[in-house]
Structures are given as C-alpha cells and as structure tokens.
C-alpha positions, -999 to +999 in steps of 0.1 A: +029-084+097+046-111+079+046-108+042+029-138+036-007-122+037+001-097+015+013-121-011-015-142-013-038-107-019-014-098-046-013-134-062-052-134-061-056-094-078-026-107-105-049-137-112-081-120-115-071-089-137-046-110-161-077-130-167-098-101-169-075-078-194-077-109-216-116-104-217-117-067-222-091-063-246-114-086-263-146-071-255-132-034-267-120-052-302-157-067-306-179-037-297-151-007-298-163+010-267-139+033-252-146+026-217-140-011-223-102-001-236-101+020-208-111-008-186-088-032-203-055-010-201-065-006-163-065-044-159-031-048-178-018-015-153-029-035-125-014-075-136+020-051-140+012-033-107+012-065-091+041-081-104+062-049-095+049-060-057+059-097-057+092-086-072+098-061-045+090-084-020+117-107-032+147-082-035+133-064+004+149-106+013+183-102+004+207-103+026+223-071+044+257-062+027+287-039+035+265-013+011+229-017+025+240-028+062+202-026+068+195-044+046+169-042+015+133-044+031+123-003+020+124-023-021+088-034-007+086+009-003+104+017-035+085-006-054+048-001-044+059+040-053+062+026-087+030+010-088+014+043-079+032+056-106+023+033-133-013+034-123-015+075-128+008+073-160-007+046-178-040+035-161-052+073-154-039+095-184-046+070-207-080+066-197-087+101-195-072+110-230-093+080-246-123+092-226-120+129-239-111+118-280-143+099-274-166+127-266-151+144-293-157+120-317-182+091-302-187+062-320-219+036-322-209+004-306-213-030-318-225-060-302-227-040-267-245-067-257-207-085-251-192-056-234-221-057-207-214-096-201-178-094-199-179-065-171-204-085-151-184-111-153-152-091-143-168-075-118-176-109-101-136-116-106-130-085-092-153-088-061-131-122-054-098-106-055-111-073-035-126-098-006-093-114-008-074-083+004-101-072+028-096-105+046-059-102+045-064-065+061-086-070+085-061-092+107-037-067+107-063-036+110-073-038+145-104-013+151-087+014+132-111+023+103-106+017+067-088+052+057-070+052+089-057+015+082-046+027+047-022+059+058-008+041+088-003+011+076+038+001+075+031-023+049+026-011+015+012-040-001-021-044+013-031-006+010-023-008-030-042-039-034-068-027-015-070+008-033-067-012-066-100-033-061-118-009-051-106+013-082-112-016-102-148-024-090-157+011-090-141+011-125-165-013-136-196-001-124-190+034-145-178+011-176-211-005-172-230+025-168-216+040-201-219+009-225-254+006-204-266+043-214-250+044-248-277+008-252-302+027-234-298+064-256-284+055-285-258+079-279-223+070-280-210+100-258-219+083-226-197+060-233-165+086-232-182+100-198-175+066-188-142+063-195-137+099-182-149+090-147-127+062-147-097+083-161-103+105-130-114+076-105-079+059-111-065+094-106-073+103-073-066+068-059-033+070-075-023+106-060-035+090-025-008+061-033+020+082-045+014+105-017+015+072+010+042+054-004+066+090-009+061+093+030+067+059+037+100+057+017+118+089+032+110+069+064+082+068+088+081+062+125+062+043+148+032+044+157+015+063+184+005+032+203+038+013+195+058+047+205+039+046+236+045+010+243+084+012+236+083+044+261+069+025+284+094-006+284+120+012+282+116+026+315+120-004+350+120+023+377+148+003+389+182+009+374+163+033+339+137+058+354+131+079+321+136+080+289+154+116+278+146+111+238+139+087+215+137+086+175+127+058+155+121+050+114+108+017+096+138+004+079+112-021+056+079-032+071+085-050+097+116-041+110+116-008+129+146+011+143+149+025+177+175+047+192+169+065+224+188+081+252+175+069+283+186+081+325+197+053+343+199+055+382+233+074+396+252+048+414+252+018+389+283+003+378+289-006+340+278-041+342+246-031+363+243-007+333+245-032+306+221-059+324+199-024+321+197-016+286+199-060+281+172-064+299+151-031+286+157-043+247+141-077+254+112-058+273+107-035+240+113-063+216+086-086+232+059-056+237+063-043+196+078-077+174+091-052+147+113-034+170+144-058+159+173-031+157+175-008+189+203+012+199+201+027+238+226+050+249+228+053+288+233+087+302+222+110+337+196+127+330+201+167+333+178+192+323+203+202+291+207+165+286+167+162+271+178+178+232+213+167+232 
C-alpha cells in the first residue's frame, strides 16, 4: 500500500496523545497518582513513537545513490524497530519501576476526582485515533484476521499504530481502574497495580513489535499468495514452461525484489528469449504492483539445474 494511509493514522495517534500527555502530566501533578505518570510518560513514548514514523517515512523517499542502489525504503523498517524500542525502554520499564516504588510506598491521592475525568476524556481521544488506524487497515487487510494482518503485514506503520491504540486504550482502562479502586478502598496500593499492569501491558506489545520489525528488517519475502501469483506469471507454457527457483525480499514496503531462474523452451533464439522474460515481467508486475525490481535468468531446465 501506498504510504499515504499510514500517514494519516500516524498524524491522527501524534495528535491525540500530544494532546493527551499534556492532560496527564497535568492530572499526575494535581492528584500524584502513579498510574496517571505512567499513563502520561506512555503518551509522550507514543507523540515520540510517531514522529520517529513520519521521519522514517521521509528518508525511505530519497533517491537511490551509488551507496544504497536500492534505495532507502527499509528506513520505514529501521525506524518503526526504534519505536518498539522506545516503547519497551521508556514507556514499559518506566512504568513498571514507578508501579513497583508505588506498592512499596503508596501514597493517598488528591483530587482523584481529576484523574478520572482526564482518562475518560483520553480514552475518548484515544478511541478516535485507534478507529483511525483500523480504518486505514482494514483496506489493506483483506479477510486475513487481525493477528494475521499484524505479522504479515509489509508495512510497518499500521501494525505499530495499531498495537499502540490498543496499548493505549487498554492502558487507560487499568489507569482508571486503579485511581477508581484507590477512590473506592481508600487504599493507595491499587493504584501501583495499575501502573504495574500497564508497565507489563506496554511490555508484551512492545516484544511483539521488536520481534516484527527485527524480521522485517533482515528482509522478508513475499507472501504466499503473492509467491503463488508471481509463480504463476512467470510461467506462458509457450516459450517459459517452469520456473527452476525463485527468491524474493522486500527492499521497503512496497517494493519487492524478485530473482528467479526460469526453463524456457529449447529451440528459441535470443531475441524470442528476451520478448520471454519482457513479456513475463510485465505479466508479474501487473498481477503483484510491488514487484517493481525483478531479475529473470533464462536457462534449460535439467534435473541438477533446480539448486544451482
């Protein structure tokens, strides 16, 4: 997919949460719940998460040089890994360390009252920015369930985004729950649960991202569908009757490699030969869009010929 979709997701979470760390940094100085710095550090972790993305969209547009003759479209890769980062170093461990001190030494609030309107409040922003990247998604999704869409997904962008929300709205609910039981019980510790579960909530999504965007930057192929469909227009039964191997890798997210060997018909004379792999690059290029470099080396096909 083009990354206009993604950007407008990312524009809408960087919007929501920059307005929404404002709040909660706010919210923590009035009533000094823990969970409510947790939840404000997580905003700020996610307004930086996004502008990493819209950064790394911009340098995936240079230009291809004599260093990077493929150009710079795995930054998009490179850049959502950081996100991942950043959300486990400073969104995750900073949450979790805030969440234990707080057990350890809870504190009464004050004026909770605030802290429980601000996070009703954020989680209507919230619910606005997550809808916003589900209706990006589901355009590029297909039928493919929501897991599925997330770890094979090419583009980065909209899984993060995705993740985030959902991290953030969860987030939310178990801030709200522990300002809402330290009202309820008069006891502070409920509050550091709160941040706890959001400490480990913000954990798990970021291992799942790290783990995602690793495998996408040492390079991931095509999909089974679009592996079948380039397999499949490869081959004319006419001058190409098989194809002997083929490897391909996403050199950014929308621009796939593909480099096969393929048996053309004995007989055909060089210029028959090049109309045939012509001819079988425009086949594979209108069947999968991303499939913009292809290399196809013609050959005879023997039975030792299949690994070399």
């Amino acid at each position: 997919m083009s990354a206009g979709g993604s950007r407008r997701a990312i524009i809408a979470a960087l919007t929501a949460n920059a307005g929404i760390a404002v709040a909660k940094f706010i919210g923590a100085a009035i009533t000094g719940s823990a969970s409510m710095l947790a939840e404000a550090v997580h905003s700020v972790a996610d307004t930086s998460n996004q502008g990493l993305l819209l950064f790394g969209q911009r340098r995936a547009e240079k230009e291809a040089d004599e260093l990077h003759p493929f150009g710079y479209a795995r930054s998009r890769y490179f850049y959502s890994f950081i996100v991942a980062l950043v959300l486990f170093t400073l969104g995750s461990c900073y949450a979790l360390y805030e969440g234990i001190h707080k057990i350890q030494h809870p504190e009464e609030l004050n004026s909770p009252m605030v802290a429980i309107v601000i996070l009703v409040i954020a989680i209507g922003l919230e619910t606005y920015s997550f809808r916003t990247a589900v209706h990006e998604s589901v355009a590029v999704k297909g039928d493919a369930s929501w897991w599925r869409f997330i770890r094979n997904s090419r583009s980065p962008e909209l899984p993060v985004v995705l993740l985030e929300d959902a991290g953030a709205l969860i987030g939310l609910i178990f801030a709200l729950a522990g300002v809402g039981l330290t009202m309820l019980t008069g006891d502070p510790v409920w509050d550091g649960i709160g941040t706890l579960a959001i400490g480990g909530l913000l954990g798990v999504i970021a291992v799942v991202l790290i783990v995602e965007m690793q495998s996408l930057l040492i390079g991931e192929g095509a999909t089974p569908e679009e592996n079948r469909l380039i397999q499949l227009n490869l081959v004319d039964d006419d001058r190409i009757d098989r194809v002997i191997h083929l490897k391909t890798q996403y050199l950014g997210p929308e621009e796939l490699l593909v480099a096969a060997k393929v048996g053309v018909v004995p007989g055909l004379d060089i210029a028959a030969i090049a109309r045939a792999i012509d001819d079988a690059e425009s086949r594979v290029r209108t069947a999968v869009p991303t499939a913009r470099v292809i290399y196809l080396e013609p050959d005879l096909y023997r039975a030792a010929s299949a690994t070399g």
